[in-house]
Every structure is written in C-alpha cells, then in structure tokens.
N, C-alpha and C positions, 0 to 999 in steps of 0.2 A: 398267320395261318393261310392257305392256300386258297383260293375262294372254292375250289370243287370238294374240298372238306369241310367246308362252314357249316352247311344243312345238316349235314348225318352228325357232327361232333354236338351241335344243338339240341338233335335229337335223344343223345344216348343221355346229354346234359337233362332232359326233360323239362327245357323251361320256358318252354311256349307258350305257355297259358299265363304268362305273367305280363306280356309285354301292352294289351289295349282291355280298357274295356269298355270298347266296342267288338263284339262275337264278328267274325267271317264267317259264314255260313258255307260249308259243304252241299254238295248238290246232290241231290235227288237221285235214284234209282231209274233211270231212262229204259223202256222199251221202245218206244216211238217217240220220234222226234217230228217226221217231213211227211206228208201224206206221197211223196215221191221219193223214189231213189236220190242219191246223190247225183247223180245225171241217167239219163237215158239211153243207154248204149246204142240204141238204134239210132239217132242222132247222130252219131258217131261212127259207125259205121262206112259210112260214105267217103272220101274224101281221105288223102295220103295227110299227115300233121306235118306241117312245117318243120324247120328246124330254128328253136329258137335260140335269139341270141339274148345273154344277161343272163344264165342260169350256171353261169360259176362253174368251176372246172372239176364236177362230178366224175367218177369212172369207177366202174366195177365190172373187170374182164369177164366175158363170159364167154361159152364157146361157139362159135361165130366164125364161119369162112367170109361173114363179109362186112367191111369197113360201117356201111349205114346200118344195118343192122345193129351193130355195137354202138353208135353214136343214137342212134332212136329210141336202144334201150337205157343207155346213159341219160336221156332224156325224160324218160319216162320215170326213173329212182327218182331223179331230183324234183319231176314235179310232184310225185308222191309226196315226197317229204314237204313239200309247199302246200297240200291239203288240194291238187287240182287233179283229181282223181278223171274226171273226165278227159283233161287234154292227156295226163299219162295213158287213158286207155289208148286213145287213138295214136300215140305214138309206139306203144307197146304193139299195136295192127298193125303199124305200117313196118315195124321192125321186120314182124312175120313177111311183110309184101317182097321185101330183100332175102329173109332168109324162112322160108314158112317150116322148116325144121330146128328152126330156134326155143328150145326145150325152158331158157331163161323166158323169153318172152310172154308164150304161155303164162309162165311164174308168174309175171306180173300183170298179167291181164285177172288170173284169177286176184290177186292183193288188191286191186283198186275198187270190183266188182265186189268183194266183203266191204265189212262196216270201217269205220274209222271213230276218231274220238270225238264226231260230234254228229254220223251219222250211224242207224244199225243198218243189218242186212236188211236189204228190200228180196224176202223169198222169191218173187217174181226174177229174181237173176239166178238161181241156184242154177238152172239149165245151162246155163253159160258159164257159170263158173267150175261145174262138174266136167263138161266139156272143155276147158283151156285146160283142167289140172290133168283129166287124161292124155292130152296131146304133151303135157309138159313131161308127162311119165313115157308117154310113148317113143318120144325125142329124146329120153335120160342117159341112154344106154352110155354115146359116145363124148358124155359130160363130166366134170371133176368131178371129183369127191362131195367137194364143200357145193358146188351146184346140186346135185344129189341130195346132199342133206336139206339145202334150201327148199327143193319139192318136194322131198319130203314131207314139212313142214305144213305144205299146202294139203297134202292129202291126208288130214287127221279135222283140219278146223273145220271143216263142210258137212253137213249130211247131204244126202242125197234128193232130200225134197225136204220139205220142211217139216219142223217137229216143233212141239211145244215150249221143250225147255233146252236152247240151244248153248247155254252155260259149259254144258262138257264137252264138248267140241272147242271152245275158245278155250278155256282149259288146258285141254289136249296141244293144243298149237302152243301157246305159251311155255309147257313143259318143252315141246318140241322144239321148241327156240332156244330154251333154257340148255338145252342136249348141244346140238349146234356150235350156240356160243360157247360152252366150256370145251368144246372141239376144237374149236377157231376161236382162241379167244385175243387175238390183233386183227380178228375183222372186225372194222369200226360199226360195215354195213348192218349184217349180221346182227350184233348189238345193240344196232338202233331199231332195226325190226321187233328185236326182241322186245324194246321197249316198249317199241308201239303197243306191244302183244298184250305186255303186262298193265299199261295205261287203258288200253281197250275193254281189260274186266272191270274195269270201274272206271266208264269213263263220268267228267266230271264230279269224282264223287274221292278223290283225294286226301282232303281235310274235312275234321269236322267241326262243329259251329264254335268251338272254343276257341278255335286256332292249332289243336294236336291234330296230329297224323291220322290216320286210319291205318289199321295193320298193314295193309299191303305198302303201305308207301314208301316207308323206310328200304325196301326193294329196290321198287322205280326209282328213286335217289342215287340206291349206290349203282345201279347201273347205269346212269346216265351220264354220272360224275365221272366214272373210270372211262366212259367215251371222252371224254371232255378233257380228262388227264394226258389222254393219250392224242388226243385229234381236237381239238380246241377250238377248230373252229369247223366243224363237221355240222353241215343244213341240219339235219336231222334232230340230230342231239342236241342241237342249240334251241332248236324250236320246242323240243317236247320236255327242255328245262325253264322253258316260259313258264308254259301250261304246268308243270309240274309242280311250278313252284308259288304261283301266281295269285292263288287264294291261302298261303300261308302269311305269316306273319313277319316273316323275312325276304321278300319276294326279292329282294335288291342283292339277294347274292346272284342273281340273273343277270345283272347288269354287265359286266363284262361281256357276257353273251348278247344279249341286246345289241349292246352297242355294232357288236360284228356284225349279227344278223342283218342288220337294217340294209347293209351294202353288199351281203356277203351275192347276192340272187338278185337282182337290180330289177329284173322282168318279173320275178316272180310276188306280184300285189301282195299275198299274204304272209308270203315271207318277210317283207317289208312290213308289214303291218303290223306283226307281231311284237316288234322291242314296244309299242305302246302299250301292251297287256301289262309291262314290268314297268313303265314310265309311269303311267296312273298308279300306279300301287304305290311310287316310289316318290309324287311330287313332280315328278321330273315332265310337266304338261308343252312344255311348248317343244321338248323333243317328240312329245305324244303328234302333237298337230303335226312338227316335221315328217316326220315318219307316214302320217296316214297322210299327208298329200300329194307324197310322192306314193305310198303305195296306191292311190285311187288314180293317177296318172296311167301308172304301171298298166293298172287292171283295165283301164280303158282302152288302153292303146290295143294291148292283147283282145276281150274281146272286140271290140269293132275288126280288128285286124282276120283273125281268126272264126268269127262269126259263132263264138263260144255263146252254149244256151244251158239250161240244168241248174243245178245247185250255187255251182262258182257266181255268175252273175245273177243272180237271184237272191243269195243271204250273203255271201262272203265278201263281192263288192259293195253293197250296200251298208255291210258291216266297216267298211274301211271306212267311209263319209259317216253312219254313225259315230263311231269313235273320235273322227276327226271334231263333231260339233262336242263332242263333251270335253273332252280335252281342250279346244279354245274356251267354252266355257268356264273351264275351271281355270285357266289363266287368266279369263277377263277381259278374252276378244271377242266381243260379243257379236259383230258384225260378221266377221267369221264363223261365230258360232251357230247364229243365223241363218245363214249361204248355204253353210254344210248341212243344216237341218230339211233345209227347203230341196238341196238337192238327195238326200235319201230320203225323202217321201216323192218325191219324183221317181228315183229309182223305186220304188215299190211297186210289182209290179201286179198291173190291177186285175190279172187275171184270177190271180189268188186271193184278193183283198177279202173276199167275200168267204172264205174257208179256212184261211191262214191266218192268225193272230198275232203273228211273228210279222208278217208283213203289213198289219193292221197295224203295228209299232212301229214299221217303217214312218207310215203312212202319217202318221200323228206327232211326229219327235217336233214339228215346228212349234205345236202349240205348247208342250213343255218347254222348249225355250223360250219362246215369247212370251209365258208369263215369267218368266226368272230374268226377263229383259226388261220387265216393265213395259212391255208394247200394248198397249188398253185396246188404242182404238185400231192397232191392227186385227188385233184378236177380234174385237167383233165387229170385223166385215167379213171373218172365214165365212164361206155358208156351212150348211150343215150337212154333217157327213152323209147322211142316210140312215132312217131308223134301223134298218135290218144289219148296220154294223154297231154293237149291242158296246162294243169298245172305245171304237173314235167318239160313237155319239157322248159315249159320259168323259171322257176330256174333253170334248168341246164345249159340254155345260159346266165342267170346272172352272175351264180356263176361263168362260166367259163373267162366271160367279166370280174369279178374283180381280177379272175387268171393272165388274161395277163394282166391288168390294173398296179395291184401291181410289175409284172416281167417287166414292161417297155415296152410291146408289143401292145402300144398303139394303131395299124394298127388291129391285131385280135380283142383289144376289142371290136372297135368299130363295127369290122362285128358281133358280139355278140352279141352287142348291137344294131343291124340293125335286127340282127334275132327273138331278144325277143320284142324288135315295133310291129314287122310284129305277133305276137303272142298276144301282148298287144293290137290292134286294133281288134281281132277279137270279133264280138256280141256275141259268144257262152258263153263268159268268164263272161255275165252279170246272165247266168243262173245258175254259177256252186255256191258254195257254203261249206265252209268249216262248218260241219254240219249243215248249216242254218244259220250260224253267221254271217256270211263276206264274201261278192263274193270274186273269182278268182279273178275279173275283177278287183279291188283295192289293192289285194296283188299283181298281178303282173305291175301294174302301180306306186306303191311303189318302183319296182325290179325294174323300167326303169328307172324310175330318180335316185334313188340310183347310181345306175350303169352311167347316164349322166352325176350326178354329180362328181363321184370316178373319172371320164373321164378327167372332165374338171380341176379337180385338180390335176394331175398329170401334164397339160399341161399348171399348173401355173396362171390357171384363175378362177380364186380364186371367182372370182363375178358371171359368171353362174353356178360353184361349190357349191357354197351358195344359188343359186335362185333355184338347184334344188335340193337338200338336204329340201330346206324349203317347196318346192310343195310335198313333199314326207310326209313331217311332218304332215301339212295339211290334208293328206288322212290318215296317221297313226293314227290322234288324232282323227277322227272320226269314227274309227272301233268300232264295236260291244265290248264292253266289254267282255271276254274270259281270263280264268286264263290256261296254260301259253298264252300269247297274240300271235295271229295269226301270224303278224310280228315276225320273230326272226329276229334281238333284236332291242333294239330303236335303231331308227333312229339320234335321238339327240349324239349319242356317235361319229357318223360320222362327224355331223356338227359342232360338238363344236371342232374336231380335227379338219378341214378343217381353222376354223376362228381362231383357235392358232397359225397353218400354214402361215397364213396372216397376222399375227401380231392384229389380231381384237380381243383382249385379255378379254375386258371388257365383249364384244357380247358373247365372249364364255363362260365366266364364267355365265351368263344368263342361257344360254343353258343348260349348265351343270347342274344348281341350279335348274331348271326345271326338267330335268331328274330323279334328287334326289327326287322332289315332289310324284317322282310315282314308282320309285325303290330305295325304301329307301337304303342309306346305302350300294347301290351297286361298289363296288372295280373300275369299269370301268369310272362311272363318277366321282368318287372320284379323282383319277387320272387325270383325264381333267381338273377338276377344280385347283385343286391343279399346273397345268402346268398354266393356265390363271391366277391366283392369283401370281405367281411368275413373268408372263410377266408383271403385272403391279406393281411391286416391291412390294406389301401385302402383304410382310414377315412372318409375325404374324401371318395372319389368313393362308397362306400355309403349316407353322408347324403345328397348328392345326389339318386343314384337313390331314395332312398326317400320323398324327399319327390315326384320322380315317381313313385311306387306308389301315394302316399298322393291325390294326383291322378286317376290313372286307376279308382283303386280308389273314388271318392266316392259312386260309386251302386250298389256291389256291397252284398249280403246275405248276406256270412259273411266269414269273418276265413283267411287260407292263413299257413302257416309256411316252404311250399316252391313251388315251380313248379307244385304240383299240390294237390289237394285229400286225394288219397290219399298 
C-alpha cells in the first residue's frame, strides 16, 4: 500500500486506539501563545532581504514585468512554508521595491502578517494587513484568474479591526480555499495553503488523548496526501504532514517525507528541523540529533548573517538545540546532550525570562539533564535562579533534592523538597505556561513527586516510592502533547527502576513496555526491561532485547546498568 494512503485507510479501519497504552495527548484550545507577534514588522521594514541561497527550487509564476520581483516572491512562498514568516515579510517588501504594483506580493505580505500554526493574530497588525489586501485588490485587475482567486482568499479571513470571536473569518478563508482548490485542483501551491487553512482551525489540536482523530482531521490527511501523490516532495506538504501526523499513533508514515525534507531547503533551520518531530516519535534519535545540528547551523548562519530578531530567533532556533539535547539523550550521548542543553538556555533570551515561561524552559533544560546524567556535584554549584522566577527556582530545588538524594543526604533533600512544596503550592504556577502548552503548575508537581518518590526509595520504601512515581505518571500522561515533551524525560524510566529495586520484576517490565509504546526503541527503557526480564528468569526474550539495547545504544558515550544513569 502506498505510504500517502496508510493514514486515511487506518482511519476508515478505526484502529487506532488499539495500538499503546500509553494516551498521546491532543492539545489544548490556544488563544494566545506569545505576548508578541511572530516578528515585528517594523523591524523589517528597513533594509532590501537578501537573496538566499539553499531554499530549493520553489516557483509559483505570478504576474510580474520584473525578474526580481518574481524571485523575491518565490522566496518569500518558500520561507512561508519553513515557518519564517518574518524573513518572508521583508522579502515579500522588497519584491514590491522592483515591482510596487505587484498585486501577489501584497498576497503575501497580508499571509505572513495573519496567524500560523503555532502563532495567532497579533490584532495590532490588522492595519497592515487590511492595507496590503487592499493594495493586492487594487493591483488585481491585470492578474490571472487563479491570482484573482488567491486574493480573494485574503479578503474574507480579516476583519477590519478586531472582534471577539475571529472563528468566522478563518472559516470563511478555509472555505475560500476549499473554492480555489477544487478550481485549480493541479495547483500543488494552492493546496498546500489550503491546508495550512484547515490546520490553522485547530491548530495543535489534531488528535485526541486516545490516539483517534478529531473530526476535522481525516480532511487535513486527505488533502495533504493528494499533494504528496501528486508532488512528493513539495516544502509545504511535507512539512505540514510532520505536524499532521506527529502526535498520532502512526507518525512513521511521515518518514518518507522526513527523510526528503531534512535536505529538501538546506538554509531553511526549520525545515530541517522538522524530520526530528517524526524521528522521535519513530525511535529513529540519532537522525533526530543529525537533523537538529545541521538545522541550528543552518539557523545561525542565517541569523548572524541577516541580523534576523522576532520570533524565529527567539523560540524556533532555540527549539532546534532543545530538540537536539533530547534526542542525544535518548540515544545515550549524554555529553552531547549536555552541550545542547547548556547552549539553549544560553539562547534564552533574558529579556523575556522574567515574563515568558516558555523561555524560563529554555533557561532550565540543563538542570533536567543533569539530573538524568547523574551530574550531583555539578548541579549543586548552579546558583540560584532568583526568587521572582517562580519556575527555574523549583527545578533547581528538584534537581538539587535528587543531588543529595542520590549522595545519601537524605536530611538536605528533604529540606529541597520542603522548599519546592512550598513553590508547588503557589496559585501563580496555574497561570504560567510553557508556550501555552502545559502549566508550570503540572511540571512542577511532576518535580515534587518525582523528587518524593527518589526520597522514599532511598529509604527503602519502596511502596510510597511507587505510589509517587505513579501520581507523577498521571499528570505526565496528560500533558499537552509537545515534541520534545515538557517533562524531561519519562517518568516511567524512574518507576520501572524503583519496582526492579523491589523485586516487582513483572510490574516493571509493564512499565517499561509502556515507555517503549511512546519512545520507541529508546536505549533507557531497553535496559530496564531487559533488567525485569532477567529478574523473572526470561532468558530468551532478555537476549533479545539486549541485543536491541545494544543497537540503540551504538552512538551513546557512557555504559547504564539500569533505566537510569543514577
């Protein structure tokens, strides 16, 4: 069977909800994400956009007496489609600077200026955007058809200043799109707009916690599949069958696309970045790591280069070096995984630290690795973040709690862990949010039982060890869906060593086989299983699995005895 008919033939099969159990959690209902726009147009403003090169040999004619004009806007679709809505605006500007009656341009000044799927409108650009779609209509006359139709498209999604419930307007567009494409239904472009359209009513909000669809999805599939049928390796569609497919239970029908994407835009960091969204779902970590180190290359060269500010360099490169530490983590480079953590809390950038929660994660990701490195006495020489960051400060009394935990200073941890309660209790923590995804309030009550439970098994009591390892579980398994996942790292790696500790060999093979459900093929629970499979004398299947350890484990830089380092 075809891989662009594996999801929807799945679907009509209904047997999704059979394959883990462990739940993927579906995402949340977003109004706000970013206390700012995706970039700042004024920023932008200034200055002609380069022409870059590694952005793949995009083209959508448009009507244009002039050469640059046409290549500026060609530039501008393809960074679209890469999520870098800021360099498309100012390329989409400078198309106008060649041709300032260019009616497509316009077009796409107003599309980068709306929301996308991981930012909404910021109202404060409506003025500009009702102002490009007019200029795009005022320019239409001596445009094709299919141009025509495309601004169209634009002058339905907008109100005119802002309203409350902007639902019918995106709506409006989506249908508009929908018109369009069954118009032009061999424009790839077109199509993939459409899809954005129809991704953008729900963005992140896809699947729900079982692993089945949400009504609309089985849509977004088959439109993205018939791109893919037809144009297979089209930016667009490849990228938004990542995303599309990413938090289901099949994510690895992506893989063919992955694979392309990662080379398809060589400049474009999040293009590249992208086949790790399907690599982590799929096991497949150390093309994760390949992937996000070439895409954080990518993204460096371009900003410094470009002297790019806004949103791209502020969550989306930052997000390439996150991804990159969690992906060597889960292959077992821990050095690596290290390096990458230290340098995206570096990147975080500290103007925000004090308002942005999302970048307060940036800021903190070293201390969740270094406790899953066993680093004791690095962890406590951090200082301390500052009380008024209500976040970092209670993972740094985590981490420090699991420092004296593991050194035997079971008197420290517990004042640790007396200081992160007293942090865990406060209501401020229900407001904060790691981009919109996942309160505070839930990662750090994760970090209190974690830390109760590391407590209570050191002092050999094994059964509240377990009861809170499993309350942690609980709130893990119903996090927002987020690739890399807000928690670092399962929780299951903890519990299933706790119940090998105890001789509860069976429970923890359970555990383990769970963890496996959602991190394929990861070296950590390979090992735990493979320890529970030996406590109940299953010989056989522990050779097995070890020889998948010894697999997954080929590019790690240190040697485990358990599911953990510690």
């Amino acid at each position: 069977m075809k891989i662009y008919l594996l999801l929807t033939t799945l679907l009509t099969l209904g047997i999704w909800k059979a394959i883990s159990s462990r739940e993927v959690p579906a995402a949340k209902k977003r109004t706000f994400i970013y206390c700012a726009p995706s970039f700042d147009p004024d920023i932008w403003k200034n200055g002609d956009a380069p022409l870059l090169k590694g952005l793949g040999n995009l083209h959508y004619k448009i009507t244009t007496g002039s050469d640059s004009a046409q290549k500026f806007f060609d530039q501008g679709l393809a960074l679209t489609y890469g999520f870098n809505h800021g360099e498309a605006f100012r390329s989409f500007r400078t198309a106008l600077k060649h041709d300032s009656t260019c009616a497509m341009a316009y077009w796409g000044i107003a599309m980068v200026l709306g929301p996308n799927y991981n930012v909404p409108l910021n109202p404060s650009s409506l003025a500009d955007i009702n102002e490009a779609i007019g200029n795009a209509v005022k320019y239409s006359a001596g445009t094709t058809p299919k141009e025509k139709a495309l601004i169209h498209t634009m002058t339905v999604r907008f109100p005119q200043e802002e309203v409350e419930d902007i639902a019918p307007y995106y709506e409006a567009y989506a249908q508009a799109l929908k018109e369009a494409h069954l118009q032009y239904p061999e424009d790839m472009d077109i199509a993939s707009i459409y899809a954005d359209a129809l991704m953008n009513l729900h963005p992140w909000d896809l699947w729900m916690k079982d692993g089945t669809p949400q009504p609309w999805t089985p849509e977004i599939l088959a439109v993205i599949e018939s791109i893919l049928q037809k144009a297979p390796s089209h930016p667009g569609a490849m990228h938004y069958y990542i995303h599309a497919t990413e938090a289901s239970k099949h994510a690895e029908v992506a893989l063919p696309y992955a694979d392309k994407l990662r080379t398809a835009m060589p400049a474009a960091g999040h293009l590249v970045h992208m086949p790790s969204h399907t690599y982590i779902r799929t096991g497949q970590y150390h093309k994760g790591v390949v992937a996000n180190e070439k895409a954080s290359q990518a993204d460096s060269t371009y900003i410094a280069q470009c002297r790019a500010e806004g949103f791209y360099p502020l969550v989306l490169y930052p997000h390439n070096i996150h991804f990159l530490a969690a992906c060597a983590f889960l292959e077992g480079s821990g050095q690596k995984a290290l390096d990458a953590a230290r340098m995206v809390s570096r990147k975080a950038d500290r103007k925000y630290l004090a308002e942005l929660a999302g970048v307060q994660h940036f800021y903190i990701i070293p201390l969740y690795v270094m406790v899953h490195l066993g680093r004791w006495d690095e962890i406590l020489q951090e200082p301390h973040p500052g009380e008024p960051l209500l976040y970092p400060s209670a993972i740094w009394h985590y981490a420090r709690g699991m420092a004296y935990a593991a050194k035997g200073d079971l008197q420290a941890a517990g004042t640790e862990m007396k200081a992160l309660q007293k942090i865990a209790a406060k209501d401020e923590l229900k407001e904060l949010s790691v981009w919109d995804m996942n309160t505070v309030e839930d990662l750090v009550n994760i970090a209190a039982y974690n830390l109760e439970g590391e407590i209570a098994g050191h002092k050999g009591d094994y059964a509240t060890a377990v009861d809170r390892f499993s309350k942690a579980i609980a709130i893990e398994d119903q996090l927002t869906y987020t690739e890399p996942p807000d928690w670092f790292f399962s929780v299951r790696l903890s519990l299933g060593h706790w119940l090998v500790k105890a001789g509860k060999f069976a429970e923890a093979e359970t555990v383990f086989r769970n963890d496996l459900e959602t991190f394929k093929e990861n070296g950590w629970a390979l090992k735990g299983l493979f320890n529970s499979l030996k406590g109940q004398g299953k010989d056989a299947e522990a050779r097995a699995v070890n020889a998948r350890f010894k697999k997954a484990w080929q590019w790690a830089d240190m040697k485990i005895e358990s599911s953990r380092k510690y």
